[in-house]
C-alpha positions, 0 to 999 in steps of 0.5 A: 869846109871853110878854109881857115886863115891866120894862124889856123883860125877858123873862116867864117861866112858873115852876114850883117843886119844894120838897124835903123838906129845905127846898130848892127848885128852879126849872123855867121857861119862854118862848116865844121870838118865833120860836115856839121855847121857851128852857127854864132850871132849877136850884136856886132862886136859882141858875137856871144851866142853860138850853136852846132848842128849836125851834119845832117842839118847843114843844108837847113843852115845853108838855107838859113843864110838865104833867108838872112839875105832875104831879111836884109842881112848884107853878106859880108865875105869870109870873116875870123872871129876873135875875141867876140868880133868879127875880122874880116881880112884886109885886101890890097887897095886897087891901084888908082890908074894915073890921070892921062895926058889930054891928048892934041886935037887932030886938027888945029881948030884955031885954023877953022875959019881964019881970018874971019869975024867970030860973030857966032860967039 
């Protein structure tokens, strides 16, 4: 069963289609605690179309999904679903490492050939 987030909202697994023409449509699902699986799908951001189906039908769901990703749909993680959209939770930004110091050469190169014309230059 999916686990649930944010108040007891239920987490679904989203997948993602974008169009050619910049639009993109939502395909998600969960597992209900019965061992069902409500499906939902629409336009995205405007997720209006659900379905339930039967303990007995979850593993068809679950190959469903694969076929989605075989289509093109994207897998988006675990999202909530509010008012018609899909919200995925936010994660901590990883910490951009600070830029080192260049360390010293181990040996002074300017002492390489001292003294001498530079006429490879």
């Amino acid at each position: 069963m999916n686990a649930e987030r944010d108040n007891g909202a239920p987490t679904w697994t989203l997948f993602r289609y974008h169009n050619a023409d910049g639009t993109a449509k939502d395909w998600a699902y969960r597992r209900l605690p019965d061992g069902g699986v409500e499906v939902c799908w629409g336009r995205a951001g405007a997720v209006t179309q659900t379905r339930t189906y039967s303990p007995a039908e979850a593993r068809d769901i679950l190959r469903r999904a694969r076929d989605k990703e075989r289509k093109g749909y994207v897998p988006l993680g675990d999202a909530v679903l509010r008012h018609g959209a899909f919200e995925q939770p936010r994660t901590p930004a990883a910490s951009t490492p600070k830029p080192t110091k260049p360390s010293a050469p181990a040996v002074d190169l300017s002492q390489i050939a001292a003294g001498q014309d530079d006429f490879w230059f």
